[in-house]
C-alpha positions as a printed Julia matrix, in Angstrom:
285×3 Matrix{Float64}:
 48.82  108.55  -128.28
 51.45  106.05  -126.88
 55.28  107.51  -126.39
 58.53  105.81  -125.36
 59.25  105.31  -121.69
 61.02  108.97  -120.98
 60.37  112.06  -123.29
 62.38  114.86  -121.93
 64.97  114.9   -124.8
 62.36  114.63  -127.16
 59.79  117.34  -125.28
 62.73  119.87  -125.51
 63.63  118.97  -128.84
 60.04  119.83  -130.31
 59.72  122.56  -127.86
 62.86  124.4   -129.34
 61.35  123.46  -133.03
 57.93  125.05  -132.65
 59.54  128.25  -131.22
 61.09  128.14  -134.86
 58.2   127.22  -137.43
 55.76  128.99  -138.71
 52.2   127.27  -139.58
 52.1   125.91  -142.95
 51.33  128.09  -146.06
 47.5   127.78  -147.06
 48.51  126.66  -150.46
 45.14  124.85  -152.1
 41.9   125.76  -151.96
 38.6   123.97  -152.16
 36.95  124.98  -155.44
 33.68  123.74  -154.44
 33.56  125.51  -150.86
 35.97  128.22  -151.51
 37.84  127.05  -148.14
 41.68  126.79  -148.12
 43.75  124.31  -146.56
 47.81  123.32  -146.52
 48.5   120.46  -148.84
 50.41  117.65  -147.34
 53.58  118.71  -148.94
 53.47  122.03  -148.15
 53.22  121.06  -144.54
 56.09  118.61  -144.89
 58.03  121.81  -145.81
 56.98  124.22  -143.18
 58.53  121.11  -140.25
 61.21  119.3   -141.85
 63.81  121.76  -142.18
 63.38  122.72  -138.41
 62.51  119.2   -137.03
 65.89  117.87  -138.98
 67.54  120.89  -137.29
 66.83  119.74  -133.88
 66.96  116.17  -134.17
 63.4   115.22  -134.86
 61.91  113.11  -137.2
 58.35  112.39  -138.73
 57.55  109.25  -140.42
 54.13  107.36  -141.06
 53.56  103.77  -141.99
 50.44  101.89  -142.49
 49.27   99.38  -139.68
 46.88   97.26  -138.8
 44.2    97.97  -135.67
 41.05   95.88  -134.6
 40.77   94.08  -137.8
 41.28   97.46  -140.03
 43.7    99.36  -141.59
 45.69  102.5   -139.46
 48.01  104.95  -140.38
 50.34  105.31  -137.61
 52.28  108.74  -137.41
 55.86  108.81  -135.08
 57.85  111.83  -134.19
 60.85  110.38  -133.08
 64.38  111.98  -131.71
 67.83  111.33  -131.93
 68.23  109.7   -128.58
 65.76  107.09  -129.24
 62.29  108.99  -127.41
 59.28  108.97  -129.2
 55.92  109.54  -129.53
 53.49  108.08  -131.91
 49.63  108.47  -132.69
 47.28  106.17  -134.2
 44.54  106.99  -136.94
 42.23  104.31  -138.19
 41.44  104.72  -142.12
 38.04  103.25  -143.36
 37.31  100.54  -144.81
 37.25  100.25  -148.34
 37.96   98.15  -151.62
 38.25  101.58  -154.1
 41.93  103.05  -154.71
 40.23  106.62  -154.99
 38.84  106.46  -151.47
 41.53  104.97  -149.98
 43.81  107.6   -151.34
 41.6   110.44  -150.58
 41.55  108.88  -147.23
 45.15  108.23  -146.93
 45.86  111.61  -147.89
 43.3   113.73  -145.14
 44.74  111.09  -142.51
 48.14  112.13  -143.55
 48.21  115.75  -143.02
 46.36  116.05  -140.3
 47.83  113.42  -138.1
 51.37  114.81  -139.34
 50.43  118.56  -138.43
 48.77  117.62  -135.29
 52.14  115.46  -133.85
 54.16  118.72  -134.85
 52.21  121.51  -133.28
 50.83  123.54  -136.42
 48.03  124.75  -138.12
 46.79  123.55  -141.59
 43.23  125.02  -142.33
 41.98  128.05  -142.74
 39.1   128.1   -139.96
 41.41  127.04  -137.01
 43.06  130.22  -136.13
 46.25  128.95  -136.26
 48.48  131.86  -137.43
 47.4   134.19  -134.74
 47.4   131.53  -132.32
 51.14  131.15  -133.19
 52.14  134.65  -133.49
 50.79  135.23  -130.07
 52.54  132.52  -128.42
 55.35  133.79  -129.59
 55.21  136.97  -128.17
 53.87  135.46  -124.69
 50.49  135.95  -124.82
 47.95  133.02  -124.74
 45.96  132.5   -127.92
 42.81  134.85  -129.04
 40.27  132.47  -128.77
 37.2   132.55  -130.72
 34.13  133.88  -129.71
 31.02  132.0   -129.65
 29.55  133.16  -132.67
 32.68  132.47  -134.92
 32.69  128.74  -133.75
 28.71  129.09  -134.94
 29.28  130.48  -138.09
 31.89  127.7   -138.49
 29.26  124.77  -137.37
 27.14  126.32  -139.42
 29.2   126.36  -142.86
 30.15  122.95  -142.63
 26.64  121.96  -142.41
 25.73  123.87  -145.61
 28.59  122.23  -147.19
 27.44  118.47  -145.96
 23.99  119.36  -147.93
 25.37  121.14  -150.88
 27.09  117.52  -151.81
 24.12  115.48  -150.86
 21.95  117.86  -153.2
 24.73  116.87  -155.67
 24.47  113.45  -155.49
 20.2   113.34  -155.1
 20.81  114.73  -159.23
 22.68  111.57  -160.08
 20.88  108.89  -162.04
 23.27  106.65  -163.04
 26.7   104.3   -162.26
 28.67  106.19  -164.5
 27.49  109.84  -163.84
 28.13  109.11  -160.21
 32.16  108.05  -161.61
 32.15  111.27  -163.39
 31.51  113.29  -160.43
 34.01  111.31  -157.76
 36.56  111.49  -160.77
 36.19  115.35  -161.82
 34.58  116.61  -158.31
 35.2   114.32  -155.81
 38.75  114.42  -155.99
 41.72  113.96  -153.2
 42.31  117.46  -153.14
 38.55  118.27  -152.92
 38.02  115.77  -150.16
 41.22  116.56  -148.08
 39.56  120.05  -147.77
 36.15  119.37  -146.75
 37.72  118.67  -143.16
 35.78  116.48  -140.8
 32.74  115.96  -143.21
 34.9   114.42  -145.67
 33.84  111.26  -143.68
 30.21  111.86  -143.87
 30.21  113.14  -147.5
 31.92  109.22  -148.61
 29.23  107.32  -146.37
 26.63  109.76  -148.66
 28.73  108.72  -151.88
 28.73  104.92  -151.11
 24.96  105.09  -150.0
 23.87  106.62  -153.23
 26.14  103.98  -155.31
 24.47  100.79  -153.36
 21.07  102.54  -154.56
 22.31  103.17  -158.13
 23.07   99.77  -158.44
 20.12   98.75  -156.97
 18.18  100.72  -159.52
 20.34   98.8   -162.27
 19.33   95.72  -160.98
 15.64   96.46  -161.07
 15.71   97.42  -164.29
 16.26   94.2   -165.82
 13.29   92.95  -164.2
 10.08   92.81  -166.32
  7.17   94.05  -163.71
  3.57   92.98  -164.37
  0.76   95.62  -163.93
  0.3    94.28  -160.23
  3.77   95.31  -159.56
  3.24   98.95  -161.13
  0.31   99.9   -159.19
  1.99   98.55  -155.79
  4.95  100.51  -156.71
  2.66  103.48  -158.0
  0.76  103.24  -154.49
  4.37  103.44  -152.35
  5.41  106.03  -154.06
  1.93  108.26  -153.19
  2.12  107.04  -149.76
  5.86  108.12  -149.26
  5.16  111.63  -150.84
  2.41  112.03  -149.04
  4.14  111.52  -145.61
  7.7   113.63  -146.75
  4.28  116.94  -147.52
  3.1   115.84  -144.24
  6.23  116.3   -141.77
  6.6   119.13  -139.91
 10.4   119.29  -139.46
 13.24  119.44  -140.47
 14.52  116.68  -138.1
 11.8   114.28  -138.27
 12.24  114.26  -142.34
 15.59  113.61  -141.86
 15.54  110.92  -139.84
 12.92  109.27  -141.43
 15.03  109.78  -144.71
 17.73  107.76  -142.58
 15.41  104.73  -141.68
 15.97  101.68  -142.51
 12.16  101.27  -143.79
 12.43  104.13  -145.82
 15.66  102.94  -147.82
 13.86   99.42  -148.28
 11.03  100.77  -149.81
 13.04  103.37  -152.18
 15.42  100.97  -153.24
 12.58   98.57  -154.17
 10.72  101.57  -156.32
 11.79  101.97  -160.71
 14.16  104.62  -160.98
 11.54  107.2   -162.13
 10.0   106.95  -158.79
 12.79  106.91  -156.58
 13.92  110.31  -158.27
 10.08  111.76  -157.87
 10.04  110.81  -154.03
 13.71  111.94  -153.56
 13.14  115.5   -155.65
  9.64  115.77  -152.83
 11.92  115.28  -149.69
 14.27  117.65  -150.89
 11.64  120.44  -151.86
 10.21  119.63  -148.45
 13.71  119.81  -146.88
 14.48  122.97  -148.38
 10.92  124.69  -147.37
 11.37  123.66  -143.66
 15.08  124.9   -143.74
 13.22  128.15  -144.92
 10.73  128.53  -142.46
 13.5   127.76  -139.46
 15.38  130.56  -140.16
């Protein structure tokens, strides 16, 4: 966060606006994980009108940061004060990630600058109403904030379970075009960023497959590939947790040798560490 060299004009300004606005309308939901969220329009509406009222103004541009694309979000006032906030986007050559980027960077950065609440788990309504009434905010208790941890972790696997049933270029298309879409991604919150690393892992191993596939492999090949493919199995029945199969799932080694496995085998090792997965997950709880 960087601001102009006084603020006072501009403090009082916003101060006097969010005395005035209410948190923005919870006006999509996430089909996928039933969680609800304000769109970016709807939280345009809920500040304007005041923000206009009192001499504020919101405007975002796109900018360049340490060799990568930022979208840079300014409140600005009438007498010149402002204050501005920085958000680095990732880097990518696909329009559909970009936008579905663009548009998660947008409404947060522009709700956060403004002082409201957009999603449904942060408590922002009754955080609101009770500063307006001079009371400090509920907070919540220890086990909400679990359950919360907890439900975005569920959601994390329920997508990579998703993607672990796609086999091919174009069924993996299908699902960012019909699933996958801005809307969806805008309201997965902070995993959104882990669920498009999963994405663009599981299309460099697609296309990996692809490329294998047009090679002709002798009999050698088959029973060094047949051999891997035991040997991996074998050590996803032999781990004992849930962490150690998940970061060996996440080595380097084991990508190298899935990726260099036919397609048939790299679903049969992938279906054992997610059987496995699922009966440790089981036996945690």
């Amino acid at each position: 966060m960087s601001t102009s060299e006084q603020i006072n004009e501009l403090v009082g300004a916003l101060a006097k606006a969010q005395s005035e606005m209410e948190n923005a309308p919870l006006d999509a939901q996430n089909p996928h994980f039933r969680s609800k969220y304000a769109t970016l329009a709807a939280i345009r509406n809920a500040t304007m009108p005041t923000l206009t009222k009192n001499g504020l103004v919101v405007f975002q541009t796109i900018d360049t940061a340490d060799g990568g694309l930022c979208l840079v979000t300014r409140l600005a006032h009438t007498s010149g004060q402002w204050a501005r906030s920085v958000y680095p986007l990732p880097t990518t050559s696909k329009p559909h990630e970009m936008g579905s980027a663009l548009t998660y960077a947008r409404r947060y950065s522009w709700a956060a600058i403004t002082g409201i609440a957009a999603e449904e788990d942060d408590d922002g309504n009754a955080g609101q109403d009770a500063a307006k009434n001079g009371a400090p905010p509920p907070k919540r208790t220890r086990a909400e904030i679990s359950e919360v941890a907890n439900r975005k972790r569920q959601e994390f696997r329920d997508v990579t379970k998703d993607l672990l049933q796609i086999d091919s270029l174009t069924a993996l298309d299908r699902y960012e075009r019909e699933v996958l879409t801005p809307e969806f991604m805008a309201g997965l919150g902070q995993i959104q960023w882990s669920v498009e690393q999963k994405v663009g892992e599981r299309r460099r191993e697609l296309e990996d497959w692809q490329k294998a596939a047009e090679k002709e492999p002798t009999d050698e090949d088959a029973r060094a590939e047949a051999e891997m493919r035991d040997e991996m199995i074998e050590h996803i029945q032999q781990t004992a947790t849930e962490e150690d199969l998940l970061v060996w799932r996440e080595s380097p080694d084991f990508r190298s040798d899935l990726a260099s496995l036919p397609k048939p085998m790299q679903i049969a090792v992938r279906r054992a560490g997610a059987t496995k997965l699922e009966t440790l997950q089981k036996a945690a709880r």
